[in-house]
C-alpha positions in Angstrom: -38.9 205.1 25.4 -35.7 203.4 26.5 -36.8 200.1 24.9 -38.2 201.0 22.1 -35.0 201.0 19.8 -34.8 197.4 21.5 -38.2 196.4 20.5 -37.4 197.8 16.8 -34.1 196.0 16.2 -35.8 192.8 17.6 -38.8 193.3 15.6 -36.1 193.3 12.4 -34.1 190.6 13.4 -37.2 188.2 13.7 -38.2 189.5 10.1 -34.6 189.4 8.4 -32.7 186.4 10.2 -32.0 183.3 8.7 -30.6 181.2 12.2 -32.0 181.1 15.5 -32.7 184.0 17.6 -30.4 183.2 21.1 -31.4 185.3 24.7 -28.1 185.1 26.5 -27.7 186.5 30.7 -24.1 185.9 30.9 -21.7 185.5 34.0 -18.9 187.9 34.6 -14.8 187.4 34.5 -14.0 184.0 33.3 -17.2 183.0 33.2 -17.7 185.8 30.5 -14.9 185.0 28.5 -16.3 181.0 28.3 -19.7 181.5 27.6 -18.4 184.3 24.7 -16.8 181.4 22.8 -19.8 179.8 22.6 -21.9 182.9 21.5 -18.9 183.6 18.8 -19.2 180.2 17.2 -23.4 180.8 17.3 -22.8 184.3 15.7 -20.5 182.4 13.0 -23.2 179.9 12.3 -25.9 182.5 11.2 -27.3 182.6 14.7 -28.5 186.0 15.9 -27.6 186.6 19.5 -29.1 189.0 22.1 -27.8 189.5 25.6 -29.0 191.3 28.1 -26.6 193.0 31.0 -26.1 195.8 33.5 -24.2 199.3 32.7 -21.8 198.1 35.9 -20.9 195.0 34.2 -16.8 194.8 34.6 -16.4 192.0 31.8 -18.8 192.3 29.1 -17.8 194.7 26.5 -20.9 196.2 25.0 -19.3 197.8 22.0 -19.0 195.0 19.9 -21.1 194.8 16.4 -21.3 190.7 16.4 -23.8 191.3 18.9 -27.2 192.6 20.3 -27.5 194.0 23.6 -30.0 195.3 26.1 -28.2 197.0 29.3 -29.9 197.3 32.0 -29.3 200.5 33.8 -28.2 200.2 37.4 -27.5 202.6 40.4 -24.1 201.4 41.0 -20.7 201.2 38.9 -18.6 198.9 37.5 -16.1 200.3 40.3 -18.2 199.7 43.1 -19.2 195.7 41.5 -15.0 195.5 41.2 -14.8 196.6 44.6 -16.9 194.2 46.1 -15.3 191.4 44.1 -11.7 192.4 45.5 -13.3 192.9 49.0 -14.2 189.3 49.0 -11.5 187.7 47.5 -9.1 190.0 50.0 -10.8 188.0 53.2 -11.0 184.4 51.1 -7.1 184.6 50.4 -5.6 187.0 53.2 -8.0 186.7 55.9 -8.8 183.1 56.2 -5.8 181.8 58.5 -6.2 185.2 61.0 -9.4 184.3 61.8 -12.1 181.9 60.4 -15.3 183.4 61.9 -14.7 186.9 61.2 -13.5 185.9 57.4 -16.8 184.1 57.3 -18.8 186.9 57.9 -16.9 189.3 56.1 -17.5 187.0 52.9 -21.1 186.6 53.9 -21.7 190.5 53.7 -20.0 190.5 50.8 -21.7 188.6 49.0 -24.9 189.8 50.2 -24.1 193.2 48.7 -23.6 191.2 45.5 -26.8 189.4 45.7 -28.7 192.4 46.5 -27.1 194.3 43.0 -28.0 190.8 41.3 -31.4 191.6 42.3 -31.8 194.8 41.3 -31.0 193.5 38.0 -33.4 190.5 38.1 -35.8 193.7 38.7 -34.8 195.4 35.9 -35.6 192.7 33.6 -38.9 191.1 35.1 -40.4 194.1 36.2 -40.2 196.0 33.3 -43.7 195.1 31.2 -42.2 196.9 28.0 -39.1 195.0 27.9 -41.0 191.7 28.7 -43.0 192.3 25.9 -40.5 193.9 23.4 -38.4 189.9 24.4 -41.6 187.8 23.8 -42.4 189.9 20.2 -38.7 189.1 19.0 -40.0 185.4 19.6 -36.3 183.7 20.8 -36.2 180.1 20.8 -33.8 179.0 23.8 -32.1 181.0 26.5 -28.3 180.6 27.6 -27.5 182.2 31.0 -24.9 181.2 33.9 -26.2 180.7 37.0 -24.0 182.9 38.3 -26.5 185.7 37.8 -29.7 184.5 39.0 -33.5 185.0 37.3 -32.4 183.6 34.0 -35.0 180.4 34.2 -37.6 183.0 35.9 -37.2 184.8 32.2 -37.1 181.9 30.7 -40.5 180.9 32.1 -41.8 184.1 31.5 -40.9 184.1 28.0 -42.2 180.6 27.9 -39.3 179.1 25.8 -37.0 176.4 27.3 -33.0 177.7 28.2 -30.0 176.1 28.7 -27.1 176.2 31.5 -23.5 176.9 31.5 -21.6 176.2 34.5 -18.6 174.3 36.6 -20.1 172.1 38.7 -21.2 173.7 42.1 -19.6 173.3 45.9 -21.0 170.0 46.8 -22.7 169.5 43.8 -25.8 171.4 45.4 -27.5 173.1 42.1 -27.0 169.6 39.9 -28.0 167.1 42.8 -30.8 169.2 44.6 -32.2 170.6 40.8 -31.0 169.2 38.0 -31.6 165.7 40.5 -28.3 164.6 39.0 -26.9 161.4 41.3 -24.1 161.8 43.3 -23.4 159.1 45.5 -21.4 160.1 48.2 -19.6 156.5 48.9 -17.0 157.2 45.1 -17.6 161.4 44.1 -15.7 163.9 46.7 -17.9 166.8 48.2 -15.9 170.4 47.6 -13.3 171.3 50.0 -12.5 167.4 51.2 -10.3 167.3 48.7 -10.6 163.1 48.5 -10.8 161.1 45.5 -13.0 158.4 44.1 -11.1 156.1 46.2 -12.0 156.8 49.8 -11.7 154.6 53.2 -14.7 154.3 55.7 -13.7 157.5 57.6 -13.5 159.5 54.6 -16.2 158.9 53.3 -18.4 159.0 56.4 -16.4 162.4 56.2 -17.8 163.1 52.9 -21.8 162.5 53.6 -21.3 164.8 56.2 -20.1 167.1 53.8 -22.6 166.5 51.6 -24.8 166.8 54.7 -23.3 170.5 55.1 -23.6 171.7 52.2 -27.4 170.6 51.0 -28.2 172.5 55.0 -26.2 175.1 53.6 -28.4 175.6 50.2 -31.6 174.9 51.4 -31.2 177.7 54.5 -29.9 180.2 52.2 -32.8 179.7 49.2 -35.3 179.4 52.2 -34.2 182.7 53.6 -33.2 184.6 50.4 -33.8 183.3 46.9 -37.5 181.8 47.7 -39.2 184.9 49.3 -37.7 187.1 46.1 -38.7 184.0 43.7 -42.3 183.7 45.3 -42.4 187.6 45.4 -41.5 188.0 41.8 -44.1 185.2 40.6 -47.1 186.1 42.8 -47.0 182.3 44.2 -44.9 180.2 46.2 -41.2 179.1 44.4 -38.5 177.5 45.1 -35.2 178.2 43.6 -34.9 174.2 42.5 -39.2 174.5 41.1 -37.8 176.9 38.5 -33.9 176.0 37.8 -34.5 172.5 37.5 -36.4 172.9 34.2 -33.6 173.6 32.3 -33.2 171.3 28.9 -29.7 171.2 29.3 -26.7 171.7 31.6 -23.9 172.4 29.5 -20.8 171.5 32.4 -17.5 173.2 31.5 -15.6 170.1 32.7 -14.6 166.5 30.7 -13.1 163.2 31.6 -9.4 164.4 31.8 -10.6 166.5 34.8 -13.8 164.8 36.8 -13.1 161.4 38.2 -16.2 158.8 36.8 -19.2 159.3 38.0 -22.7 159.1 36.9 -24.4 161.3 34.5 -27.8 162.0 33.1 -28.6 162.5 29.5 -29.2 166.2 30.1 -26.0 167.2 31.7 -23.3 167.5 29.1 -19.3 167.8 29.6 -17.9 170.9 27.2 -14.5 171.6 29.5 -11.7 173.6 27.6 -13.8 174.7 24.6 -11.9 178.1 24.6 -8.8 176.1 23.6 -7.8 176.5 20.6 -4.3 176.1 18.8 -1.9 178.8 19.7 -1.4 181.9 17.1 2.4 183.8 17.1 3.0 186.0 19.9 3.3 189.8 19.1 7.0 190.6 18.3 8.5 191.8 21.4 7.2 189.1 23.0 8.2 186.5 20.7 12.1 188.1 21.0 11.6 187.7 25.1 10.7 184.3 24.8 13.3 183.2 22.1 15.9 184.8 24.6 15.1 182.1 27.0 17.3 179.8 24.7 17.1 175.9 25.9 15.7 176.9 29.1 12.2 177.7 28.0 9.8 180.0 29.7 7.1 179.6 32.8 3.9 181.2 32.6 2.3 183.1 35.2 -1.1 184.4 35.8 -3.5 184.3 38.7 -6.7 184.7 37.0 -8.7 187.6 35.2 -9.6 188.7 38.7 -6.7 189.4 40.7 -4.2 192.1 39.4 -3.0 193.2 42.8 -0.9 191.5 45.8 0.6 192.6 48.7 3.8 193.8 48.9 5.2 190.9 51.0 3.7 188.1 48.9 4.1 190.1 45.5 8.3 190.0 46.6 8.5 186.8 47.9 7.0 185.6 44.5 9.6 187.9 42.8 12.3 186.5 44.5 11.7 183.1 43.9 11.2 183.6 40.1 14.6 185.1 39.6 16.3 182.0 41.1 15.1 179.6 38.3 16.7 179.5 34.8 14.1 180.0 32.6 12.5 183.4 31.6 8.9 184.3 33.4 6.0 185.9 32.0 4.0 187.2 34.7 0.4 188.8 34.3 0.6 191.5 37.1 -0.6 195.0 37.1 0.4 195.9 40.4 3.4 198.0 41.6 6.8 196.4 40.6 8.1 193.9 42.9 11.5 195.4 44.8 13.0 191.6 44.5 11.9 191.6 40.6 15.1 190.1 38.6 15.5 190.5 34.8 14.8 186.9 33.9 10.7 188.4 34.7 8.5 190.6 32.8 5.2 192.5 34.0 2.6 191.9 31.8 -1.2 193.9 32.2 -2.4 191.2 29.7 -1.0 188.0 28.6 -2.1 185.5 25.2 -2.4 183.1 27.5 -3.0 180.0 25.6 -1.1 181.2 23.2 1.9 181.2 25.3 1.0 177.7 27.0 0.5 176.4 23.1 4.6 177.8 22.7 7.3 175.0 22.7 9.2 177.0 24.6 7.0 176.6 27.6 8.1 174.7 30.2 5.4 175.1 33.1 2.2 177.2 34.1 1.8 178.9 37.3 -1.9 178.9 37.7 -4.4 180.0 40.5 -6.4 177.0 39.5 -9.6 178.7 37.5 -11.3 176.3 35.2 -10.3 178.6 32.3 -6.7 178.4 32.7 -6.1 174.6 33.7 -7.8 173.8 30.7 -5.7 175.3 28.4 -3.1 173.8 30.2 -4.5 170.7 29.5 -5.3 171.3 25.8 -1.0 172.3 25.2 0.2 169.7 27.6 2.0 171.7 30.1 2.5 170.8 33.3 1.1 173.1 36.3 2.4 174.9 40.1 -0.9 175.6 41.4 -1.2 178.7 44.1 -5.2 177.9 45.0 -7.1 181.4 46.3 -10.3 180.9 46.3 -13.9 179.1 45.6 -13.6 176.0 43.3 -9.7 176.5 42.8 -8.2 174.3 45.1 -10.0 171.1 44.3 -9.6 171.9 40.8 -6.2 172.0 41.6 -6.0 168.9 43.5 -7.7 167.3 41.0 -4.6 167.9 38.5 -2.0 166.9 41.7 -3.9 163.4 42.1 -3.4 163.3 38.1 0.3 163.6 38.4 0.5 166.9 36.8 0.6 169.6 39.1 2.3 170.9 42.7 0.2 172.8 44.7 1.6 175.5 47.2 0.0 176.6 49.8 -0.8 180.7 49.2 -0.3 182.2 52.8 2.0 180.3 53.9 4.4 180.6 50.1 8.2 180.7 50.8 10.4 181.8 47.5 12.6 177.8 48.0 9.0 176.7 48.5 7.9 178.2 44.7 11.3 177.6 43.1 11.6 173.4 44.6 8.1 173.7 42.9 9.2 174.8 39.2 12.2 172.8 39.1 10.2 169.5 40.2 6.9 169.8 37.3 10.5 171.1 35.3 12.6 168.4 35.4 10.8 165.2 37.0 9.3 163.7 33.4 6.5 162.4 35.1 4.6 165.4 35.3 5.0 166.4 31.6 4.2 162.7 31.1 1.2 163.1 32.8 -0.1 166.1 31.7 0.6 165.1 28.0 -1.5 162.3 29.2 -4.1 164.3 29.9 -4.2 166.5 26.9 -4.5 162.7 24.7 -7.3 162.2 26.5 -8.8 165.8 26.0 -8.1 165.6 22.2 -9.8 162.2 21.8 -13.5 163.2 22.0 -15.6 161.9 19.4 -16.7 166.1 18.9 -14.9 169.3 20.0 -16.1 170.7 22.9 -16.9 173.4 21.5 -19.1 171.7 18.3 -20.5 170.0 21.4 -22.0 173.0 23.5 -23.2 174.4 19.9 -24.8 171.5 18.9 -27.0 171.2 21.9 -28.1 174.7 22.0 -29.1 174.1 18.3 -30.3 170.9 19.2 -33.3 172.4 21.6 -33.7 175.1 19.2 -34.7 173.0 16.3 -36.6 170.7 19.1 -37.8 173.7 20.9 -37.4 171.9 24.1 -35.4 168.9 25.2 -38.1 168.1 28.4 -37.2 164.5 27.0 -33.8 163.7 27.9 -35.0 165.2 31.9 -35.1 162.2 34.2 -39.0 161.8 36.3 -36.9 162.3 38.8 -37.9 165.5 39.0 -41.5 165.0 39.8 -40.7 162.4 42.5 -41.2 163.4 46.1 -38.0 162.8 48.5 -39.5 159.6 49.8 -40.4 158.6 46.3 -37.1 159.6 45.0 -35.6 156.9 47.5 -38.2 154.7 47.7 -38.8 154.7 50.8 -42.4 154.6 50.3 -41.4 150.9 48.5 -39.4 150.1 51.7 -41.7 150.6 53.9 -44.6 148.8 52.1 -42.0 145.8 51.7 -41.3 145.7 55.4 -44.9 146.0 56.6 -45.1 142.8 54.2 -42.6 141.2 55.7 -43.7 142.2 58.8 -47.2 140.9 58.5 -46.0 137.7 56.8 -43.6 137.3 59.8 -46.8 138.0 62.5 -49.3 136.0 60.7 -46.7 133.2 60.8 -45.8 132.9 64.8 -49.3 133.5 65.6 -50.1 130.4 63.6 -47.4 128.7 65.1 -48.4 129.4 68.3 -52.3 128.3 68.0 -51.2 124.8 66.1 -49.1 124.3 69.0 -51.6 125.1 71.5 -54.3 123.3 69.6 -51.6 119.9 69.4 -49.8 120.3 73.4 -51.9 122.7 74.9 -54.1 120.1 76.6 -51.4 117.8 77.8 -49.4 120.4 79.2 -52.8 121.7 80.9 -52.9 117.9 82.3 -49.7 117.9 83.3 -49.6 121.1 84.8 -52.9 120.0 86.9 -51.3 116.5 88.2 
């Protein structure tokens, strides 16, 4: 009974609706807020959009009238999914220079809580015939999920329509190289955390295959012990993870050129970084008054992602301390109790407009954890960047920007206030990082579409081509061997082989046949 009002409104909206009909399983936190853009612009464009999440989803706002939802009711709270989240980062950011091993594990149980809710939701979707059904009547035309939350391209094969990816490239590139079969060689593109660049010497990048080497062990343990048996189980035959993911149409990556050093790309994989950016809008009025206080000075930015609202109390007043030393008035997103060391050049924010404040000319640097979502909206204003990595993809996103010229990085657990304030004033007043970031946000700007037409446009594109099975490389249907030829190879080198046998023995008779006797004569006398 729970799905009928689904299966009614569906029903309607395949009879009454003019666009496309759009089946969205979104990520959570930043990935959230990206993916939303997207499903705003589709909404704007006649598109009907449905998603489907959990009741314990901590981002997604379920209220809203733009769109259609099906929530998926789950035996744990949005508390408990919060919890886990802040469990994990906790031993990523506090834990990892104590000890190693023991953060390791921590994060490994973690996650595995996580995975096992993930699950449970995968459940709720493909093992729920009334739902499957009520989704196959409404007769959508492409799925958009992150891979963040897995079972999305299961659905999507269920459902028998193509879908589409939205994602930051993966540690190591595991997801792109080992299913989308996107080439990644390792002698010019840096594995995630070596931190190189596209220049590398012999020992870094022998370095880097063994990265590479690492993390592909890594995926193909984890998918062997987890994500296969629940794939196979699910489908009533054997699966891999890679068998089902790497049929999407199109990977819609949520970087650009201003960020990713060159590399090669297939026609599939598309870059669509920073299409949240937007101009900025005025500031509400008190803020507005704070900032124009600042006079010639300016103001810095701070904010350490949608996901961390807390710090201790030693880091939270060495941070403090170091932001009342510098001249310039400090926004800081923090919900967490008030700093002792706070000084009156600092205000506490809950929530910031965070690109509308970088858009401000009175801002004169961000202080940024290093999330994809906030770099590039430095990017897009042209302000210059103190990155404070924590965790995941942040510090070689970071270092990314430092190799650019447009950002210091500080090291998080080892932060001293001179350390933070040497930091502001050198992205401050050195001109080359605002020269380089500005450089950066050209760069951005000069695309021959938005980002965010771009990501549209492809979505519409396999909508109106219900599919885009063209633009995916045979790669995909190539054996290992195959893939590297090494079939070829070794059919060359038994060539060359035979051709190099067939000629000595054939040396070897026409000299025995032309000295064999005279040598026997001589040998005799």
């Amino acid at each position: 009974m729970r799905v009928l009002p689904l299966l009614v409104s569906l029903l309607c909206l395949a009879a009454c609706s003019d666009g496309g009909k759009v089946l969205v399983w979104p990520g959570e936190f930043s990935h959230w807020l990206n993916m939303k853009t997207i499903l705003d612009s589709l909404v704007d464009r006649g598109h009907s959009v449905t998603i489907i999440t959990h009741s314990a989803t901590p981002s997604v706002v379920t209220k809203s009238s733009r769109f259609n939802f099906e929530i998926l009711q789950v035996p744990y709270t949005k508390e408990d999914i919060t919890k886990h989240f802040e469990e994990m980062l906790s031993y990523w950011v506090y834990d990892i220079t104590a000890s190693m091993p023991q953060m390791f594990f921590k994060i490994i149980a973690v996650m595995n809580r996580i995975t096992a809710h993930n699950y449970v939701m995968c459940d709720g979707i493909l093992r729920n015939p009334m739902l499957i059904d009520a989704l196959k009547l409404a007769k959508f035309e492409v799925i958009l999920f992150d891979p963040m939350m897995p079972c999305g391209d299961v659905l999507a094969e269920t459902l028998d329509i193509p879908f589409i990816l939205s994602l930051r490239l993966t540690f190591g590139y595991v997801f792109e190289r080992q299913c989308g079969q996107l080439p990644t060689p390792p002698s010019y593109v840096p594995a995630v955390p070596t931190q190189f660049t596209d220049h590398m010497e012999f020992m870094e990048r022998l370095q880097n295959v063994l990265m590479y080497g690492v993390h592909t062990a890594i995926f193909y343990l984890h998918t062997k012990l987890t994500t296969n048996n629940y794939l196979s189980e699910i489908r009533g035959k054997p699966t891999e993870l890679c068998d089902v993911l790497g049929k999407a149409d199109i990977w819609l990556i949520r970087t650009y050129w201003d960020f990713e050093y060159p590399r090669p790309l297939l026609p599939n994989f598309k870059f669509v970084g920073g299409l949240h950016c937007k101009p900025a809008k005025p500031l509400p009025e008190d803020m507005e008054f704070f900032v124009q206080s600042s006079g010639d000075d300016g103001i810095v930015v701070f904010s350490l992602g949608s996901m961390i609202n807390n710090l201790n109390g030693e880091r939270a007043n060495t941070i403090a301390s170091a932001l009342g030393e510098i001249p310039q008035k400090v926004l800081w997103r923090y919900s967490g109790v008030k700093p002792e060391t706070l000084a009156p050049n600092t205000r506490l924010y809950d929530w910031l407009p965070q690109n509308d404040l970088l858009g401000h000319p009175k801002t004169k640097a961000f202080i940024t954890h290093g999330g994809t979502n906030g770099l590039y909206e430095a990017i897009y204003h042209g302000v210059p960047m103190v990155g404070i990595p924590l965790f995941a993809d942040q510090p070689d996103n970071l270092h990314h920007m430092k190799v650019k010229g447009a950002a210091v990085i500080l090291d998080f657990n080892k932060l001293e206030s001179k350390d933070l304030v040497a930091a502001l004033n050198t992205v401050i007043n050195d001109p080359s990082y605002k020269e380089s970031i500005v450089r950066l946000s050209r760069i951005h700007h000069d695309q021959p579409m938005k980002p965010l037409d771009e990501a549209v446009f492809w979505i519409e594109f396999v909508m109106r081509n219900k599919g885009a099975k063209h633009l995916r490389v045979q790669a995909h249907n190539l054996s290992w061997y195959q893939y590297h030829s090494l079939d070829v190879i070794i059919f060359l080198l038994a060539i060359v082989g035979l051709f190099i046998f067939i000629v000595v023995k054939s040396c070897c008779f026409c000299f025995r046949k032309c000295f064999g006797k005279s040598i026997l004569k001589k040998k005799t006398e």
